[in-house]
NUMARGU-827980 format. One record per residue (C-alpha): residue number from 1; x negated, y negated, z. Coordinates in steps of 0.05 Angstrom, whole numbers. Example, Ala and Ser with C-alpha at 12.3 -4.5 7.8 and 13.67 -1.06 7.14 Angstrom:
BEGIN
<r resi="1" east="-246" north="90" up="156"/>
<r resi="2" east="-273" north="21" up="143"/>
This chain:
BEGIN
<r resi="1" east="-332" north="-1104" up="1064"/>
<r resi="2" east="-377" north="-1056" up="1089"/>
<r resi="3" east="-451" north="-1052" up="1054"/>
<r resi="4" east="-497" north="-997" up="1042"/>
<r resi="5" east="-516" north="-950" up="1108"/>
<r resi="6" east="-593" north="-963" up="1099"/>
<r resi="7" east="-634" north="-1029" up="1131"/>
<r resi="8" east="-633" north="-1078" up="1070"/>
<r resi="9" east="-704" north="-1124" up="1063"/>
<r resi="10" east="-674" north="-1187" up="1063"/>
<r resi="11" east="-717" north="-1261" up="1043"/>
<r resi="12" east="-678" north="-1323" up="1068"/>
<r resi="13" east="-697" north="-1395" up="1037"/>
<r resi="14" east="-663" north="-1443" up="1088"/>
<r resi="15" east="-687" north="-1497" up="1121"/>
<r resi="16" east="-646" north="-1495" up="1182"/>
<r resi="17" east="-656" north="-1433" up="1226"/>
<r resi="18" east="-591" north="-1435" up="1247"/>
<r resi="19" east="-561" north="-1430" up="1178"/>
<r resi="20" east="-608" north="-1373" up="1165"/>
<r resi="21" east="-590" north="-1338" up="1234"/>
<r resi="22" east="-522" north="-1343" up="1218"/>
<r resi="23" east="-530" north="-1306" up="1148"/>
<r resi="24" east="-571" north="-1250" up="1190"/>
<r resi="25" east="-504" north="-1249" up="1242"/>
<r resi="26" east="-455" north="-1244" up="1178"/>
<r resi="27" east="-488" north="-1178" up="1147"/>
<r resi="28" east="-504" north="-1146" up="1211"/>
<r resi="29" east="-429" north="-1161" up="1235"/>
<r resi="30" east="-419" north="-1119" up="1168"/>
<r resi="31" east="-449" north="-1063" up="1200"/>
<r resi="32" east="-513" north="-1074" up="1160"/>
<r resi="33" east="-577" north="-1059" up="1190"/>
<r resi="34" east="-624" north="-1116" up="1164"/>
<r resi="35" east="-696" north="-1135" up="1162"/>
<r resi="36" east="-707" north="-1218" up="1153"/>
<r resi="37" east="-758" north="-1264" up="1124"/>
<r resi="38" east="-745" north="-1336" up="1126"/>
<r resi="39" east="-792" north="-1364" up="1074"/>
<r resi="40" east="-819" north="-1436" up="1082"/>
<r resi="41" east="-871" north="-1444" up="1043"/>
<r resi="42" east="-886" north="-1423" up="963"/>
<r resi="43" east="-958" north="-1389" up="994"/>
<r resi="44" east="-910" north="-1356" up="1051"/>
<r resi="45" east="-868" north="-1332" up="984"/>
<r resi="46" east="-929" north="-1310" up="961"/>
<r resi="47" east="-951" north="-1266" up="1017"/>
<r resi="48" east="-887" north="-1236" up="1023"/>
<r resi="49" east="-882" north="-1217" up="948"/>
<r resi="50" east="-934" north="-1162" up="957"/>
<r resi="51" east="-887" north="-1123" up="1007"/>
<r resi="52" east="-822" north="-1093" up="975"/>
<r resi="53" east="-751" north="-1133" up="986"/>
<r resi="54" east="-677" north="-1118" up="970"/>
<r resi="55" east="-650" north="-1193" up="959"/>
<r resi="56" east="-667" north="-1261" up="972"/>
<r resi="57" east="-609" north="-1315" up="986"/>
<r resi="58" east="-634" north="-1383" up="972"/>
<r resi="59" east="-591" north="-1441" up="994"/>
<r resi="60" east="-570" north="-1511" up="950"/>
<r resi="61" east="-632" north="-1536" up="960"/>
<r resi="62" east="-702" north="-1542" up="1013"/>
<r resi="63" east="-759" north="-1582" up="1025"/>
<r resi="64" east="-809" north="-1533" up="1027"/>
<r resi="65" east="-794" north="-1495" up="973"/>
<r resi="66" east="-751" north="-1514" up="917"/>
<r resi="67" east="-703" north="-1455" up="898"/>
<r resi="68" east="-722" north="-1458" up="825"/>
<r resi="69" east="-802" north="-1440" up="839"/>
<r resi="70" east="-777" north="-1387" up="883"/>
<r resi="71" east="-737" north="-1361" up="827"/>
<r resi="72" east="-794" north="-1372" up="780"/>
<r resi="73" east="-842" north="-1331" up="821"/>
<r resi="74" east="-804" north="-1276" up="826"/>
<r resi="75" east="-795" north="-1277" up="756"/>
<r resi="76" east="-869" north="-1282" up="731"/>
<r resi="77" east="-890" north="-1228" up="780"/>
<r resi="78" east="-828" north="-1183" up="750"/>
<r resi="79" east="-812" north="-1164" up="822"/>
<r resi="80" east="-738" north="-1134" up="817"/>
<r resi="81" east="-711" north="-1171" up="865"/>
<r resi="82" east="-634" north="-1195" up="865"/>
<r resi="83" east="-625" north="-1260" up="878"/>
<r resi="84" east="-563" north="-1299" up="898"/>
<r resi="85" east="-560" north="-1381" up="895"/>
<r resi="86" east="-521" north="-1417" up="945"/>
<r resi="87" east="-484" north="-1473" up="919"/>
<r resi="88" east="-468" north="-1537" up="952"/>
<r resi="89" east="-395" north="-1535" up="919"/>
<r resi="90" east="-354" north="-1489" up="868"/>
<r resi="91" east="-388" north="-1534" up="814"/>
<r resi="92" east="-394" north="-1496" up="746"/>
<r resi="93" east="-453" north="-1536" up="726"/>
<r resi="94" east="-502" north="-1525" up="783"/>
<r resi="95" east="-472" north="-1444" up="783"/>
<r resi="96" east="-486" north="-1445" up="699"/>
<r resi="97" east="-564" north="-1479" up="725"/>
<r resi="98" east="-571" north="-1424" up="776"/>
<r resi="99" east="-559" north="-1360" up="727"/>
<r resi="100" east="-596" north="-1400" up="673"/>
<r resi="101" east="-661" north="-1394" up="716"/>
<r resi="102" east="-650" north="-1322" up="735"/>
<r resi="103" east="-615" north="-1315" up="791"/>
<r resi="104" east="-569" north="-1256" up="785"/>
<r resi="105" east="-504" north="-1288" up="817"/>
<r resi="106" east="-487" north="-1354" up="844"/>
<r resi="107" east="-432" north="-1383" up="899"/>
<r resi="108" east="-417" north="-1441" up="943"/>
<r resi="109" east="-443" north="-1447" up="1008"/>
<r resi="110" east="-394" north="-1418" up="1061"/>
<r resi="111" east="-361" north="-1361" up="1028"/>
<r resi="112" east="-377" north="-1310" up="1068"/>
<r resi="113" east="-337" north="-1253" up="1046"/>
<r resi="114" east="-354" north="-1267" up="981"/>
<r resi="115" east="-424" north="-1269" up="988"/>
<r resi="116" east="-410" north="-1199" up="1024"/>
<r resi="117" east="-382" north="-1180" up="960"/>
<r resi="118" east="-440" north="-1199" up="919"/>
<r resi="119" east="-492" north="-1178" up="958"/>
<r resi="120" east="-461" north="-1105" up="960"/>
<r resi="121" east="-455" north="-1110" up="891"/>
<r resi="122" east="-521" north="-1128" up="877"/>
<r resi="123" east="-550" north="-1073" up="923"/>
<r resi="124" east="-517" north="-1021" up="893"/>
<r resi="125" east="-547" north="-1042" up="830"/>
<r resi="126" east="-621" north="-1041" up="852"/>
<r resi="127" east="-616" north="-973" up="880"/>
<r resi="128" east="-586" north="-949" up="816"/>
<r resi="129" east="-651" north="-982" up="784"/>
<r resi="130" east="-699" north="-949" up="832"/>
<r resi="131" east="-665" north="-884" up="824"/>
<r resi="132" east="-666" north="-898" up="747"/>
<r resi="133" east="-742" north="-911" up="748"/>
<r resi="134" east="-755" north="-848" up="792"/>
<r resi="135" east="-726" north="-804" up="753"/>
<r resi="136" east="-757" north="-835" up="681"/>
<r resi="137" east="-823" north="-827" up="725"/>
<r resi="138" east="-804" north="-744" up="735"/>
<r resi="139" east="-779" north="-732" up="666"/>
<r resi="140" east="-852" north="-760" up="645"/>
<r resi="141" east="-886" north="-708" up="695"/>
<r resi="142" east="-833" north="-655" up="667"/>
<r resi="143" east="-855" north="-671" up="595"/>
<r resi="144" east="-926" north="-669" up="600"/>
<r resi="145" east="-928" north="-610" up="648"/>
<r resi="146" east="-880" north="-570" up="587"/>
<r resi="147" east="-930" north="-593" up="534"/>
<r resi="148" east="-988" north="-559" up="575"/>
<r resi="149" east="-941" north="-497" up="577"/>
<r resi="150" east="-923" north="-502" up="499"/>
<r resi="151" east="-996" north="-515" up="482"/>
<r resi="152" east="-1026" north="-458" up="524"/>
<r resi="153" east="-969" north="-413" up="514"/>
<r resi="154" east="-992" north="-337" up="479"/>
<r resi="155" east="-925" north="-339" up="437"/>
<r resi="156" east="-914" north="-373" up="371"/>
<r resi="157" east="-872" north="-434" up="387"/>
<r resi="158" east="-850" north="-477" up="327"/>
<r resi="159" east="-800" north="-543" up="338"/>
<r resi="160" east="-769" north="-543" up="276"/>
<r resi="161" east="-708" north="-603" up="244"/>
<r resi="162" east="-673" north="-597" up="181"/>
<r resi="163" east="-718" north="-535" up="155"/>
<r resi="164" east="-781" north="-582" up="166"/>
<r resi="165" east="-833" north="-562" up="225"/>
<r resi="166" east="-836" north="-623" up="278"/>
<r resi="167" east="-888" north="-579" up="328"/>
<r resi="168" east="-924" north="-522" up="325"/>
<r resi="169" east="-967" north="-497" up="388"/>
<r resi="170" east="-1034" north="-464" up="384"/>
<r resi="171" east="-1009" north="-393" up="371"/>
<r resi="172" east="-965" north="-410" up="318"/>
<r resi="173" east="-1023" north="-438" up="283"/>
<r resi="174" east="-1064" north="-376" up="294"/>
<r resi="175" east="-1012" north="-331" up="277"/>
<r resi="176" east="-1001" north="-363" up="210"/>
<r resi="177" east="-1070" north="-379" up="198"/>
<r resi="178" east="-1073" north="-457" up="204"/>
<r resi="179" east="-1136" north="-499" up="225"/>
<r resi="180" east="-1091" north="-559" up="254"/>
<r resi="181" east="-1024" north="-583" up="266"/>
<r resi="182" east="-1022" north="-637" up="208"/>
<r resi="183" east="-1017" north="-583" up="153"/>
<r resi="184" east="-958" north="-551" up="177"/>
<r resi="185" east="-920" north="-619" up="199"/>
<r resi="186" east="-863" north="-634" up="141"/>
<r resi="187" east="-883" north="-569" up="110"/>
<r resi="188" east="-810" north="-529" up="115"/>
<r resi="189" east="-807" north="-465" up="153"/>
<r resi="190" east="-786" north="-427" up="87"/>
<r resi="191" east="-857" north="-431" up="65"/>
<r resi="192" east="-871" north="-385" up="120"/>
<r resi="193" east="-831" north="-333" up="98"/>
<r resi="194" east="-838" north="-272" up="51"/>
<r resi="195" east="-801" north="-281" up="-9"/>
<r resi="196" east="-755" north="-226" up="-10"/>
<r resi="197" east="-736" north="-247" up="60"/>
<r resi="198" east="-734" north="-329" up="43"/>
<r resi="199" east="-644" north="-316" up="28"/>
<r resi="200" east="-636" north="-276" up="91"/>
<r resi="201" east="-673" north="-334" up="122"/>
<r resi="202" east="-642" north="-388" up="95"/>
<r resi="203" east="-565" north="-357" up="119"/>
<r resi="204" east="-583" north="-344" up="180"/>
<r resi="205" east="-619" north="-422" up="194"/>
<r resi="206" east="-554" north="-448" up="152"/>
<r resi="207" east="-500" north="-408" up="201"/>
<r resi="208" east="-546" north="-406" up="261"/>
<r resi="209" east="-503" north="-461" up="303"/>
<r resi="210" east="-432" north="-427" up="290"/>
<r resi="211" east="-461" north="-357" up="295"/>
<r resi="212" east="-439" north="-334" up="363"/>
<r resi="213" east="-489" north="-292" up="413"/>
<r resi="214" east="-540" north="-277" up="348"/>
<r resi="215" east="-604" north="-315" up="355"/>
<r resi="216" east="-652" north="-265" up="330"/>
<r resi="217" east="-685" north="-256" up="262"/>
<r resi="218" east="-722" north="-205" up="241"/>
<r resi="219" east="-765" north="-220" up="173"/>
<r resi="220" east="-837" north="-222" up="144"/>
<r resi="221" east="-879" north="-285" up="160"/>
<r resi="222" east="-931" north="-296" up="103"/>
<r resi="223" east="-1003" north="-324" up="127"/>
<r resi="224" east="-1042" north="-373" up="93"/>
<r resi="225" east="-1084" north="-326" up="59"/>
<r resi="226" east="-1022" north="-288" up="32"/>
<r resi="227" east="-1024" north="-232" up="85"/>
<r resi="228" east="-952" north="-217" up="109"/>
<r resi="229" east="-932" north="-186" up="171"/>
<r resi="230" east="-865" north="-165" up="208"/>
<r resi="231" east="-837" north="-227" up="264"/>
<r resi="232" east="-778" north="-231" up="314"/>
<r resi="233" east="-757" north="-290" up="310"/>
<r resi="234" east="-716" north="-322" up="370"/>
<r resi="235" east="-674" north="-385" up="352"/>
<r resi="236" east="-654" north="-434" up="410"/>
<r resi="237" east="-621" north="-507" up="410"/>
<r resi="238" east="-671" north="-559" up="432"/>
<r resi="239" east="-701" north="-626" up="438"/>
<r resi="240" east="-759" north="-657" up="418"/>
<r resi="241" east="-777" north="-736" up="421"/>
<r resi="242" east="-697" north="-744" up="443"/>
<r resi="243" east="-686" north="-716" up="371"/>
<r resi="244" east="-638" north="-650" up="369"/>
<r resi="245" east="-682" north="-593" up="339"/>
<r resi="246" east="-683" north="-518" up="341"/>
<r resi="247" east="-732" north="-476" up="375"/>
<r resi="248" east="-767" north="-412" up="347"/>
<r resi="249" east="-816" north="-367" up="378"/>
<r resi="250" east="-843" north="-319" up="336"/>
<r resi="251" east="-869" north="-252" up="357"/>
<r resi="252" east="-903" north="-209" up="316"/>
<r resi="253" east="-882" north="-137" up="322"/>
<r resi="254" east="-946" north="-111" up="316"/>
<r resi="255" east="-968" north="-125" up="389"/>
<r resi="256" east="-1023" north="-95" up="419"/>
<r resi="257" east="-1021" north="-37" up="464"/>
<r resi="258" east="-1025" north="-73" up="528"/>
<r resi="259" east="-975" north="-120" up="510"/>
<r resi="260" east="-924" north="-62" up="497"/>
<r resi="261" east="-951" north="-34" up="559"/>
<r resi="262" east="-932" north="-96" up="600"/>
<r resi="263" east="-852" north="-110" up="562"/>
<r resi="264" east="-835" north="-37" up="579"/>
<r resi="265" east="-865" north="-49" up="658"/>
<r resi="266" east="-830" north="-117" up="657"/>
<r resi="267" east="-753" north="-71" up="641"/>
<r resi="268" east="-766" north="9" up="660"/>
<r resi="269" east="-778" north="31" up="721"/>
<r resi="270" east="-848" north="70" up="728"/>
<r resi="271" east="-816" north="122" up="769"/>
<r resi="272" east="-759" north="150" up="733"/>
<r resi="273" east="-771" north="118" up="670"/>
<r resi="274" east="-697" north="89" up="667"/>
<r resi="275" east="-693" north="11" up="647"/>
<r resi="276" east="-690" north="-27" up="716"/>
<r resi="277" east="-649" north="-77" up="748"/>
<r resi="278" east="-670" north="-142" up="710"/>
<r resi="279" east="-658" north="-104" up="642"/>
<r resi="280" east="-588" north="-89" up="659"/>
<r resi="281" east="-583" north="-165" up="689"/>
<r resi="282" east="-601" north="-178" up="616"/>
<r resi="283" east="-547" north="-144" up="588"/>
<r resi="284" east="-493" north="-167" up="626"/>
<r resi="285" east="-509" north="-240" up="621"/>
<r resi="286" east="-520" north="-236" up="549"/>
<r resi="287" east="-452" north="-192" up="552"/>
<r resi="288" east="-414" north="-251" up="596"/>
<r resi="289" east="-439" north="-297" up="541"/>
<r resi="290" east="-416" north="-271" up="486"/>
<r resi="291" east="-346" north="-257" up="523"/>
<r resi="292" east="-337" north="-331" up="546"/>
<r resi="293" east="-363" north="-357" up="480"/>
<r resi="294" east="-310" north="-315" up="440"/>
<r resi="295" east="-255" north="-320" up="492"/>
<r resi="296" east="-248" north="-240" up="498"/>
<r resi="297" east="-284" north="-185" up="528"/>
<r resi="298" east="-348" north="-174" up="508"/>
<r resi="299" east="-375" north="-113" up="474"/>
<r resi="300" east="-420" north="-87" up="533"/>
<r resi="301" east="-443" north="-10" up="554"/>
<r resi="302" east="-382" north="-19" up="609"/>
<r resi="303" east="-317" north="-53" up="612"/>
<r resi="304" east="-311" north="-115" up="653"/>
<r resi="305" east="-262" north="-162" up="670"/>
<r resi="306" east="-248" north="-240" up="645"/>
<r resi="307" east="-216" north="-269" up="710"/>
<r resi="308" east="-284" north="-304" up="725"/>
<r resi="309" east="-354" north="-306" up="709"/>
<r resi="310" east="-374" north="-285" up="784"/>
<r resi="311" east="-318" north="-235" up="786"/>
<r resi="312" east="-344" north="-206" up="715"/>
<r resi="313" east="-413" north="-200" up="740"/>
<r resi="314" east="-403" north="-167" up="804"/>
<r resi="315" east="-362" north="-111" up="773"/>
<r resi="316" east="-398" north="-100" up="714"/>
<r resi="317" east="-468" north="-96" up="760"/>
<r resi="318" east="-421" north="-47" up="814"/>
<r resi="319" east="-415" north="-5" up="750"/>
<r resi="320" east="-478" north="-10" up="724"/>
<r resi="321" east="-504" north="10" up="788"/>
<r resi="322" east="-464" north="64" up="801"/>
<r resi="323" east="-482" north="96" up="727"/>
<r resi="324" east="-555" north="84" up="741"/>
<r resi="325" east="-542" north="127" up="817"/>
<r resi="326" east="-514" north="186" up="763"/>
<r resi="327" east="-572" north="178" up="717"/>
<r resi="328" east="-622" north="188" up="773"/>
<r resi="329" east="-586" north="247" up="805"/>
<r resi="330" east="-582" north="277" up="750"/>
<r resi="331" east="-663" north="289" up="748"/>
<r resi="332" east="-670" north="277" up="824"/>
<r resi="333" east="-700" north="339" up="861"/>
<r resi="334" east="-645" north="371" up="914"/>
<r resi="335" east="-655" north="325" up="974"/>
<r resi="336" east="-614" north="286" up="1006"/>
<r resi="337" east="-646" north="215" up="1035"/>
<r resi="338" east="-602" north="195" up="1084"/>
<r resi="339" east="-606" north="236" up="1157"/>
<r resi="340" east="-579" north="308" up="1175"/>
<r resi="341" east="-504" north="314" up="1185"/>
<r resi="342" east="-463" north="376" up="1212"/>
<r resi="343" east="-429" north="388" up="1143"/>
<r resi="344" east="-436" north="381" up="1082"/>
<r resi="345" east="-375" north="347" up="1079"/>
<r resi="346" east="-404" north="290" up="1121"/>
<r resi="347" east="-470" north="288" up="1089"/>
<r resi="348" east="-484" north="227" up="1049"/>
<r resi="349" east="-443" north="240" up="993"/>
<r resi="350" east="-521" north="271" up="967"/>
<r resi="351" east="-546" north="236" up="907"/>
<r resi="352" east="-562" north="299" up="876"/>
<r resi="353" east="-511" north="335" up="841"/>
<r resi="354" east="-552" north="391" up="853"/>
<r resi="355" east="-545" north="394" up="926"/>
<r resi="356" east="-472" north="386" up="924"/>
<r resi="357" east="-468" north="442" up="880"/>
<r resi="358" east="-503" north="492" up="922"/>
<r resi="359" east="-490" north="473" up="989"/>
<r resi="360" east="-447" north="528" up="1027"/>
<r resi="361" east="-405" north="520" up="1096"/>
<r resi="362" east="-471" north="532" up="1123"/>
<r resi="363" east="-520" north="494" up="1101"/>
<r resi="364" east="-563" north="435" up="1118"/>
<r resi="365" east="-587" north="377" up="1087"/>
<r resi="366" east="-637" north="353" up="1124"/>
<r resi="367" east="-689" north="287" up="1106"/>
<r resi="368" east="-742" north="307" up="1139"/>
<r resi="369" east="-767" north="364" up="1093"/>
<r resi="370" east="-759" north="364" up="1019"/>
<r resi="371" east="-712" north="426" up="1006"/>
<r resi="372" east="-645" north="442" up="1034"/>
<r resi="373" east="-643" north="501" up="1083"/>
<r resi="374" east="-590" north="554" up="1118"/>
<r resi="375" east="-600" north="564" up="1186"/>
<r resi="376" east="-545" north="603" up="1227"/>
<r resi="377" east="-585" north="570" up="1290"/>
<r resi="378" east="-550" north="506" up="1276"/>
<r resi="379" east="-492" north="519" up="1247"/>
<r resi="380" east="-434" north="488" up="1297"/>
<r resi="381" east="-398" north="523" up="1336"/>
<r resi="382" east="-337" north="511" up="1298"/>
<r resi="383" east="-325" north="493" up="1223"/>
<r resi="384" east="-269" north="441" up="1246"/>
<r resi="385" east="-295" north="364" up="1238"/>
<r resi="386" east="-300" north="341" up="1313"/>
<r resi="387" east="-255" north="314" up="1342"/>
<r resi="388" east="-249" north="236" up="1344"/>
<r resi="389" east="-250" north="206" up="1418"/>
<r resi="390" east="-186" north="185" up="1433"/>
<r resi="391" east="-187" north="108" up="1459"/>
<r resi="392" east="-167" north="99" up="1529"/>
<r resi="393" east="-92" north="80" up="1533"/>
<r resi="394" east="-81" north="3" up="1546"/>
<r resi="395" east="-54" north="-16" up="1614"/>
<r resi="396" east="14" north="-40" up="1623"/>
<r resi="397" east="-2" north="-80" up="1698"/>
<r resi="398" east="-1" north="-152" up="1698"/>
C-alpha cells in the first residue's frame, strides 16, 4: 500500500532498536520518505513535543516510558498527533484499553500491512485537519478584511433577514440619519420607506428570489427626521454570521456632481463619448444571465447564440464590436489609420464611411497626413491589382 509522497515525522516508542529500525525499513520499503524519533524517555517526549510530528507508533509496552503517559501527554498538550498502539496479540480488551486512552487505532504487533493500512489512513486524515484549520484561519482574514471594506465603504450597505435589518455600515446610517447601529437592528426595512412606495416595496422583497435578472428597486427612502429622498436599490443573495440574508446597497440618486462625473468616466469613452468596452461587457453578461437563467435567448441590443456561455460571449462582443467600429466611423474625420496602399480597393477597408465614399480610381489614403489626397504622381502604372508571384514549381528529381 503505497503512503503519501511527502516525508512523514514519525515518533517511535520501542525499546529495542531493532524493532524500531525495522518499522523505519517497512514504511520506507513503502516508498515513504520518513523522518524518525525513537523516544526513551517521558523528558525526551517532552523535548520532542515542541517540534511538529505526523504519528507516533508505540509498542505493547516499555520500560522507559509507559505507552499510556505518552498517550496522556499528547493529549494534555492537545498536540494532533495520530497515534497507533501496538498490541501484543489480537486481544479485544487491551485494543478496547488502547482507544479508551486516546489512541486513534490499535493492532497486534507484526501486522505489517495492516499497520500500512492504518497509518495511511491516519495520515490522510491529519492533512485533511491541517488543510481544514488553514483554511478556517483564511476565511477569518477574509471576514475581517470584508468588514473593513463594508464599514469604510461610501455606499449604503444594509444586511437585511426576513424584512428585519441584521447590519447596516456607516453610510447607511448617515444616509438615513441614524447615530448608531443598535437603533436600526430589528427595526424592518419597511420603516425606511415612503409610504406610497411601502406596497411596491413589499412585492418586490416578497418575489425578489423567483424574480429572474430584476434586482433593482427604485423608491423613496424616508430619513429620521421625515425628509424623503429618491434610492436605487440593488438586491443581492448573501450571508451573514452563516445565516442566509439579502444584501442592499442603496444609492441615492441625487449624487453629487463629481460622483456623476466619475460613473459616466468609469462606462463612456472621453473621446467619442460612446459607452466603452466594460459597459458593453456589462450588458452582455447581464444578457447571458438572464438567457441561461430563463433557458432562452436573452433580450439583448444583438442576437446571440445558446450553444455555450463562451460561444455566446464571443459572438455577441464580435458584434458589439463591430457596431461600435460603425458608430465611430460614422463621426470619424476621413482618414484612414492603417498605411498607404495602391488602391483603394486594398486600403484597409477605411473606417470612415466617408473615405470610402469619395475615394476615386485615383486616390490615396495615406496615414501620414490627416486628409486623403489625388496625386497623378503616384498613381500606378496600371489599374490592374499586381500580379501575385507565382511559387516556383516543385521538383520532380529524387
Amino acid at each position: 500500500m503505497a503512503l503519501q509522497k511527502k516525508t512523514i515525522r514519525l515518533l517511535i516508542l520501542e525499546d529495542s532498536q531493532n524493532e524500531a529500525e525495522r518499522l523505519v525499513s517497512l514504511f520506507r520499503n513503502a516508498g515513504q520518505a520518513t523522518r524518525v524519533h525513537r523516544l526513551t524517555s517521558s523528558d525526551d517526549l517532552a523535548s520532542a513535543l515542541q517540534q511538529t510530528w505526523d504519528l507516533l507508533i508505540a509498542a505493547p509496552s516499555s520500560e522507559n516510558l509507559e505507552p499510556s503517559e505518552a498517550i496522556a501527554a499528547i493529549r494534555r498538550q492537545a498536540k494532533d498527533i495520530p497515534i497507533v498502539q501496538l498490541t501484543a496479540s489480537n486481544d479485544a480488551e487491551a485494543i478496547t484499553d488502547a482507544l479508551t486512552l486516546g489512541a486513534q487505532d490499535a493492532l497486534p504487533q507484526g501486522e505489517d500491512e495492516w499497520l500500512l493500512l492504518v497509518a495511511n489512513r491516519e495520515l490522510a486524515n491529519l492533512e485533511q485537519r491541517r488543510a481544514r484549520r488553514s483554511a478556517e484561519v483564511a476565511l477569518r482574514e477574509a471576514e475581517k478584511r470584508c468588514q473593513l471594506l463594508l464599514d469604510s465603504s461610501v455606499d449604503a450597505i444594509a444586511y437585511v433577514h426576513d424584512g428585519m435589518h441584521i447590519y447596516a455600515n456607516r453610510a447607511y446610517l448617515e444616509l438615513f440619519g441614524y447615530a448608531d447601529v443598535e437603533d436600526l437592528e430589528g427595526m424592518p426595512m419597511i420603516d425606511l420607506i415612503e409610504a406610497c412606495d411601502q406596497g411596491s416595496f413589499k412585492t418586490f422583497l416578497k418575489n425578489y428570489q423567483t424574480m429572474e435578472g430584476n434586482s433593482e428597486l427604485t423608491c423613496s427612502g424616508v430619513r429620521v427626521d421625515g425628509d424623503s429622498f429618491k434610492a436605487r436599490m440593488h438586491f443581492s443573495p448573501a450571508t451573514y454570521d452563516g445565516e442566509p440574508c439579502i444584501q442592499v446597497v442603496i444609492r441615492a440618486e441625487n449624487d453629487s456632481a463629481e460622483l456623476q462625473k466619475l460613473r459616466e468616466i468609469s462606462t463612456q469613452d472621453p473621446i467619442t463619448g460612446l459607452h466603452n468596452r466594460n459597459h458593453f461587457t456589462e450588458l452582455v453578461d447581464s444578457a447571458v444571465e438572464r438567457a441561461v437563467n430563463a433557458g432562452q435567448i436573452a433580450s439583448a441590443p444583438i442576437a446571440v447564440p445558446t450553444n455555450s456561455p463562451t460561444a455566446t460571449r464571443s459572438s455577441a462582443m464580435t458584434r458589439l464590436t463591430n457596431w461600435r467600429r460603425r458608430q465611430v466611423a460614422a463621426i470619424s474625420p476621413p482618414c484612414c489609420s492603417r498605411r498607404w496602399t495602391p488602391t483603394v480597393s486594398a486600403c484597409c477597408s477605411s473606417r470612415s464611411s466617408a473615405c470610402a465614399a469619395t475615394a476615386t480610381s485615383t486616390t490615396r489614403c495615406c496615414c501620414a497626413c490627416s486628409t486623403h489626397r489625388a496625386s497623378k504622381s503616384r498613381q500606378p502604372s496600371s489599374s490592374a491589382p499586381p500580379a501575385t508571384p507565382a511559387w516556383p514549381a516543385r521538383s520532380t528529381a529524387g
